[in-house]
Backbone as CSV, one residue per row, in Angstrom:
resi,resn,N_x,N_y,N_z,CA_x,CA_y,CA_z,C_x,C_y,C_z
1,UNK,54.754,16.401,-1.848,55.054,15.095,-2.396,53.808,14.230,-2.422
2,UNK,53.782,13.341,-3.606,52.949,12.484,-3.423,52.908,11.227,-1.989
3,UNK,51.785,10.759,-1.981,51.617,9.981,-0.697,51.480,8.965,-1.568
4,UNK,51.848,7.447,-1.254,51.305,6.203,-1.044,50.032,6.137,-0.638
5,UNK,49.152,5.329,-2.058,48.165,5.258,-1.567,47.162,3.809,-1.717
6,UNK,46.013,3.655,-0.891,45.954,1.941,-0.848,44.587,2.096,-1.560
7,UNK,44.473,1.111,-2.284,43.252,1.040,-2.877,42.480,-0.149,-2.815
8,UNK,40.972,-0.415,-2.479,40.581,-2.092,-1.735,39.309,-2.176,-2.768
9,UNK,38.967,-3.600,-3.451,38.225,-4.056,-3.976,37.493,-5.185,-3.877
10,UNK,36.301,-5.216,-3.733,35.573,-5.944,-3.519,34.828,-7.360,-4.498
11,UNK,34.783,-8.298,-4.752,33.941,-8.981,-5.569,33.045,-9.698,-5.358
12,UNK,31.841,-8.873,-5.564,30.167,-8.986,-5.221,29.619,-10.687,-5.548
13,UNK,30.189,-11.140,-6.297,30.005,-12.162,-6.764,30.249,-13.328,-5.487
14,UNK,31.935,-13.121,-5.271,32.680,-13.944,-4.432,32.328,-13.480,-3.089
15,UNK,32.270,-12.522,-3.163,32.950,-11.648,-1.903,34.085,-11.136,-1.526
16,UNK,35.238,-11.625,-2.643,36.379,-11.595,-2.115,36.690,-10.440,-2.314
17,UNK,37.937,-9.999,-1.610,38.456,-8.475,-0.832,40.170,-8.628,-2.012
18,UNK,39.886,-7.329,-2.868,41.475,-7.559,-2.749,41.734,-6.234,-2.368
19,UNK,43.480,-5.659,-2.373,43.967,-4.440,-1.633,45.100,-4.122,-2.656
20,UNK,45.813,-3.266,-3.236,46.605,-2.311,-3.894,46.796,-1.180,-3.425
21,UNK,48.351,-1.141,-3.389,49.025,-0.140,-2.501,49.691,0.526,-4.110
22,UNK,49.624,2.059,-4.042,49.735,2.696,-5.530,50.995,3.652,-4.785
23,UNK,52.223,3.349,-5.181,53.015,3.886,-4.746,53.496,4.791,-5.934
24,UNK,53.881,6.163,-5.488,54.698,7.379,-5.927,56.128,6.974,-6.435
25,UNK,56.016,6.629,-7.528,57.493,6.423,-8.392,58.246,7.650,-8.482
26,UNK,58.191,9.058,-8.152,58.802,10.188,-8.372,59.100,10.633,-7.108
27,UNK,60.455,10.865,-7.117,60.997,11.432,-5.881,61.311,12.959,-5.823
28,UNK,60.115,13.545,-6.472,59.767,15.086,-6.984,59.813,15.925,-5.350
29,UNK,60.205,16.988,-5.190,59.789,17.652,-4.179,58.812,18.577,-4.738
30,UNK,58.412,19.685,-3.670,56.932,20.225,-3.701,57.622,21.027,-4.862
31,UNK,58.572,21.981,-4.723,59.140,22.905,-5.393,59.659,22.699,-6.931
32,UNK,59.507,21.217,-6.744,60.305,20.616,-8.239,58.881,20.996,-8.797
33,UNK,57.504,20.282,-8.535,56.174,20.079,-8.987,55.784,21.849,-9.380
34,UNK,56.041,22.932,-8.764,55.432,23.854,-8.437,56.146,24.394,-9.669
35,UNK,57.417,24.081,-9.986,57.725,24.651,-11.061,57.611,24.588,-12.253
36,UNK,57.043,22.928,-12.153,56.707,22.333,-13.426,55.353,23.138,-13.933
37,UNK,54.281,22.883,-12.701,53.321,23.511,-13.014,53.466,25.095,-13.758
38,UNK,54.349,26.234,-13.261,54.394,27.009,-13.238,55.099,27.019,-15.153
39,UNK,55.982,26.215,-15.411,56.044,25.726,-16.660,55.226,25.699,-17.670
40,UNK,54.431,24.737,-17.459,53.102,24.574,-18.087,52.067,25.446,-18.236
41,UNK,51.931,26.472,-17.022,51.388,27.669,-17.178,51.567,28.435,-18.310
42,UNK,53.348,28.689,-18.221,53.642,29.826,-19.195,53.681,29.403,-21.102
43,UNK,53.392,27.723,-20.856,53.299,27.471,-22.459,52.065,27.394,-22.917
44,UNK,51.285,27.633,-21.856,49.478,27.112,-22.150,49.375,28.194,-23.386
45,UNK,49.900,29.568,-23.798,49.375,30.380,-25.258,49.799,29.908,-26.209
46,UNK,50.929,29.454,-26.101,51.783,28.442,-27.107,51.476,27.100,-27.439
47,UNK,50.935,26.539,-26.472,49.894,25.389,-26.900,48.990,25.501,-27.236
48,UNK,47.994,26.275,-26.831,46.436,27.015,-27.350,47.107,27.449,-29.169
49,UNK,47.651,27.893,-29.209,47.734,28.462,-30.561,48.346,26.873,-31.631
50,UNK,48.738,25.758,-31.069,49.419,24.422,-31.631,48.057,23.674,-31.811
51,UNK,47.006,24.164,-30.829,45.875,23.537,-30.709,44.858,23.646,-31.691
52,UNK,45.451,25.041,-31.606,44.227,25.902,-33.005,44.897,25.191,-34.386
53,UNK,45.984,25.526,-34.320,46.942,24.860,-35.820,46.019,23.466,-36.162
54,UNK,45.920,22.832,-34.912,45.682,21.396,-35.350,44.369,21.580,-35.929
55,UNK,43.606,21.775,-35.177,41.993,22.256,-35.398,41.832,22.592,-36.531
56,UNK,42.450,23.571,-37.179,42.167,24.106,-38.733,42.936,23.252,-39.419
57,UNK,43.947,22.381,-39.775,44.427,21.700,-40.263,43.223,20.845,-40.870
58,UNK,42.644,20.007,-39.333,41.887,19.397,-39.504,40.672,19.479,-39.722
59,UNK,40.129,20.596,-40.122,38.444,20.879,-41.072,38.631,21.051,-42.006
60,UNK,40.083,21.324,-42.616,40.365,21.436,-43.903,40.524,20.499,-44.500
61,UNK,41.293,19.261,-44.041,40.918,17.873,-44.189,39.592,17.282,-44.722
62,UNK,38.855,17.573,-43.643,38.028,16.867,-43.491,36.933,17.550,-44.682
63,UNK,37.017,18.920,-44.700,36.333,20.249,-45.924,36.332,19.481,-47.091
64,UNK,37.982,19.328,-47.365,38.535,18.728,-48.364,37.733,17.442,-49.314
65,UNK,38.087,16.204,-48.067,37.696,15.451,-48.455,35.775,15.155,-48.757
66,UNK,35.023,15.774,-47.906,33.955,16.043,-48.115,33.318,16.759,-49.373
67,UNK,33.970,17.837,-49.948,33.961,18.559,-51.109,34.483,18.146,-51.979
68,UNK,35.191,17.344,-52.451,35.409,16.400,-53.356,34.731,15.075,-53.685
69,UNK,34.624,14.677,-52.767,33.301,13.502,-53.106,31.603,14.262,-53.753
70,UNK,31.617,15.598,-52.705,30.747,16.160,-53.371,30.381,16.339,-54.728
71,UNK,31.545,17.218,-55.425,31.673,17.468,-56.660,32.156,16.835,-57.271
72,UNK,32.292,15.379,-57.051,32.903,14.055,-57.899,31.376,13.183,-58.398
73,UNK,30.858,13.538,-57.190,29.689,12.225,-57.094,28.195,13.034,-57.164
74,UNK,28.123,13.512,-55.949,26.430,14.099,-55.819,26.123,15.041,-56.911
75,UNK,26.927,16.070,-57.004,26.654,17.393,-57.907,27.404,17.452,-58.979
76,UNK,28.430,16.070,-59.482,28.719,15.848,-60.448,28.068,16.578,-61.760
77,UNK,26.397,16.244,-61.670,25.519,16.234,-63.566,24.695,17.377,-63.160
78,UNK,25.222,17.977,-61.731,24.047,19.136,-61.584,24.561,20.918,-61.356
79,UNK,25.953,20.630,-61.374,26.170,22.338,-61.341,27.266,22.445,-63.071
80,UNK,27.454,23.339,-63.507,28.059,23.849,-64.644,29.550,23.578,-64.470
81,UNK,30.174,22.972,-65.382,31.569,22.286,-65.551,32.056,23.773,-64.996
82,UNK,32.248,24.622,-65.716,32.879,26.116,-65.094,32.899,26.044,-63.814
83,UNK,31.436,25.756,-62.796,31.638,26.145,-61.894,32.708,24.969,-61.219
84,UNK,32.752,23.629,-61.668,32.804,22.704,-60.867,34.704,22.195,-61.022
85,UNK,34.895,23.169,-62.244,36.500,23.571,-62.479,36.807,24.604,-61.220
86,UNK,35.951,25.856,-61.238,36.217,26.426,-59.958,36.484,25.874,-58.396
87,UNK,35.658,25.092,-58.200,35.357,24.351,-56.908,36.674,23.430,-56.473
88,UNK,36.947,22.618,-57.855,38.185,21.992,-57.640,39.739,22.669,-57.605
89,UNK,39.367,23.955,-58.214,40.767,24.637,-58.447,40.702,25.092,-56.412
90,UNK,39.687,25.885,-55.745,39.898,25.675,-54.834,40.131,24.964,-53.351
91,UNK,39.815,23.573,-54.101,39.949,22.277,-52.977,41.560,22.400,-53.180
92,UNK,42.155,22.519,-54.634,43.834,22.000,-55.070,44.256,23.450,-54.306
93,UNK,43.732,24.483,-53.740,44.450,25.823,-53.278,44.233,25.377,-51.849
94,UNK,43.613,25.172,-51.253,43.176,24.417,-50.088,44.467,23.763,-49.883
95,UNK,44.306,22.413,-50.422,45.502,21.744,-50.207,46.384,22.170,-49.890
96,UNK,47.297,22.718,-51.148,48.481,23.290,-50.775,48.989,24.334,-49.579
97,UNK,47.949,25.139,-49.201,47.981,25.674,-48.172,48.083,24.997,-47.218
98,UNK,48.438,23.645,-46.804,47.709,23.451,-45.701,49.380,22.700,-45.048
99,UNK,50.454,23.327,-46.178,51.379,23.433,-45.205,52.162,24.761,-44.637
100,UNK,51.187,25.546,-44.825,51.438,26.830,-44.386,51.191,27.104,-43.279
101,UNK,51.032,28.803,-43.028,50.607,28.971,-41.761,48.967,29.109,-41.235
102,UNK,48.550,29.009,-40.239,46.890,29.206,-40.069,46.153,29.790,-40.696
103,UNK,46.800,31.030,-40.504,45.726,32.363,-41.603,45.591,31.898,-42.944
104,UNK,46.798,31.218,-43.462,46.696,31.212,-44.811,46.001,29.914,-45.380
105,UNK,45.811,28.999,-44.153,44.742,27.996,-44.469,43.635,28.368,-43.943
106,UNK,42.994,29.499,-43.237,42.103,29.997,-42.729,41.256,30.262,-44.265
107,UNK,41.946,31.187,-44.932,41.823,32.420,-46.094,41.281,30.993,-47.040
108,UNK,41.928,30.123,-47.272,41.373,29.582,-48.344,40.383,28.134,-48.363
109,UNK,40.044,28.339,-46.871,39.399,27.248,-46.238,37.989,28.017,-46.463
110,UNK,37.948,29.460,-46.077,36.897,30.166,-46.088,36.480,30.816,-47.534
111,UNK,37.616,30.093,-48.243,37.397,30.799,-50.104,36.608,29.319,-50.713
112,UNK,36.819,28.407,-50.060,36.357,27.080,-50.391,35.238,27.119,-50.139
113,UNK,34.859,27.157,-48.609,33.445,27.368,-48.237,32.405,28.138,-49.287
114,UNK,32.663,29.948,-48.961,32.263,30.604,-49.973,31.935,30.114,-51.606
115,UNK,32.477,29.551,-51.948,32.730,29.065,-53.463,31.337,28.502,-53.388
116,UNK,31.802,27.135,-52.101,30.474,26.258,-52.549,29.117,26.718,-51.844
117,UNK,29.017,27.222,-51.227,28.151,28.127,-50.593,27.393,29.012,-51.675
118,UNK,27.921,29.335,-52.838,27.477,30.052,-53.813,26.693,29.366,-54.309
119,UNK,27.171,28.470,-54.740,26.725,26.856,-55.750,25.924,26.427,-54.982
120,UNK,25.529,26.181,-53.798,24.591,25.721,-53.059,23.064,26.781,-53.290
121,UNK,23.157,27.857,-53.300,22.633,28.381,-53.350,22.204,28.543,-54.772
122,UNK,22.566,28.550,-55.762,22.212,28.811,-57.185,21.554,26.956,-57.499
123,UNK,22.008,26.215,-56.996,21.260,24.995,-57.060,19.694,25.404,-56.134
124,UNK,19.809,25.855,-55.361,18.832,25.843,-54.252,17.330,26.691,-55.135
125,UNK,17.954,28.380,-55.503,17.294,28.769,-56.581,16.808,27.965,-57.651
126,UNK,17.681,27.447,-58.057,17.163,26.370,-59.717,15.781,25.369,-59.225
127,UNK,16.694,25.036,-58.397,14.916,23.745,-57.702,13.870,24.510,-57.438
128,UNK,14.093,26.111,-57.194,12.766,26.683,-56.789,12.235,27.154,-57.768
129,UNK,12.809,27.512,-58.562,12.458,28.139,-59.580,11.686,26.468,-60.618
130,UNK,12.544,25.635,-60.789,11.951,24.478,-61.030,10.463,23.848,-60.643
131,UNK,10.279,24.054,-59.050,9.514,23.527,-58.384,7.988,24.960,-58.514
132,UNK,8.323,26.099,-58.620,7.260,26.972,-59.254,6.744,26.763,-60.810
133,UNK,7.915,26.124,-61.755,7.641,26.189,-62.724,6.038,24.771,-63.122
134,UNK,6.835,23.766,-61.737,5.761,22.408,-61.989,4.503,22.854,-61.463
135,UNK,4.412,23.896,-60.616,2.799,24.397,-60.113,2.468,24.906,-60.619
136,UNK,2.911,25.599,-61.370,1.946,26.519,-62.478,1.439,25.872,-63.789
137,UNK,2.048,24.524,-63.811,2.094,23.855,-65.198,0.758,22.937,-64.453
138,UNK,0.888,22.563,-63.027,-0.165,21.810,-62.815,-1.218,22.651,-62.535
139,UNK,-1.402,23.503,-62.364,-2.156,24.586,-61.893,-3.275,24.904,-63.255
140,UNK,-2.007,25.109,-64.095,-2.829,25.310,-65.797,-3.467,24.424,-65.820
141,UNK,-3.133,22.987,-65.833,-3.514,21.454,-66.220,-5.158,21.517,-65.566
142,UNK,-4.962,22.161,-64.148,-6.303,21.633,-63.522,-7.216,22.814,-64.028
143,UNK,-6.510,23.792,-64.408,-7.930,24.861,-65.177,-8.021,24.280,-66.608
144,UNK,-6.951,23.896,-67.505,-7.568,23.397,-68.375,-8.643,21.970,-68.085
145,UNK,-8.683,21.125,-67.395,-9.451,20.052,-67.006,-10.269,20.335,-66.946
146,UNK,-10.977,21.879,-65.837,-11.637,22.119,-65.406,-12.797,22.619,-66.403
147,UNK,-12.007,23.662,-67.987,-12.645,24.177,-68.435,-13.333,23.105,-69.661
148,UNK,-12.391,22.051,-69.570,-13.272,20.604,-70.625,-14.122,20.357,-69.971
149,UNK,-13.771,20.133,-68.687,-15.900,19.869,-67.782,-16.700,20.316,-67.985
150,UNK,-16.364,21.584,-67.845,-17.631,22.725,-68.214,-17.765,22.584,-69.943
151,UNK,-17.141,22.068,-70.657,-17.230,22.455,-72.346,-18.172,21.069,-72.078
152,UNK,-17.785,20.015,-71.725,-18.291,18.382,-71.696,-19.714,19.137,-71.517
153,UNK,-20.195,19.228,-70.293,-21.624,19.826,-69.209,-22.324,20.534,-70.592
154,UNK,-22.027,21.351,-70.941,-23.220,22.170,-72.006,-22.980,22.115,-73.210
């Protein structure tokens, strides 16, 4: 059983002393407690798995809403309508899953990802391929410069 217990506080300021007595509202015996515990034991896989539910619920949410602003706003004028019909057809599969069961918001949480994960990457290529295309163009620029100096010189 719980004990009565006193609790004393001080105020540094004042000095003053106060005291609180925290009394046991439950007239539980040891055996009542032991079983509860023992209760709680046996639902802890059943909660772990309510826990997980919530958890994936909620990155899918959050997936969701993140990937839609994405492809509304940032990458709007920069990936291919095709792809960006794709992207949304799987945010709207997303969704709906997400009154299902885990796996099946697992499956299309990770088809979402994937999707844009692709697109991330084919953007990522384009800038590089972009960003080689401006060095070689400046690259030319400074040999052509270079070779008017020398035409200027003699």
């Amino acid at each position: 059983m719980l004990e009565n217990q006193l609790l004393t506080a001080k105020d540094m300021g004042t000095g003053k002393d106060a005291k609180i007595t925290i009394q046991s509202t439950t007239k539980m015996s040891d055996d009542e407690i032991k079983k509860m515990q023992e209760d709680a034991e046996g639902h802890a896989e059943e909660d772990k798995k309510k826990k997980e539910a919530v958890d994936i619920k909620n990155e899918a949410e959050s997936f969701i809403y993140t990937t839609e602003k994405l492809v509304s706003q940032d990458l709007k004028d920069k990936i291919p309508q095709e792809k960006g019909i794709q992207i949304t057809d799987a945010i709207k599969e997303l969704k709906d899953s997400l009154t299902q069961d885990t796996e099946q918001i697992k499956q299309k949480l990770e088809a979402l990802k994937t999707n844009l994960h692709l697109e991330n990457n084919n953007l990522k290529n384009n800038n590089l391929t972009l960003m080689n295309n401006n060095l070689k163009n400046k690259k030319l620029i400074l040999i052509l410069n270079k070779n008017q100096k020398i035409n200027q010189i003699s």
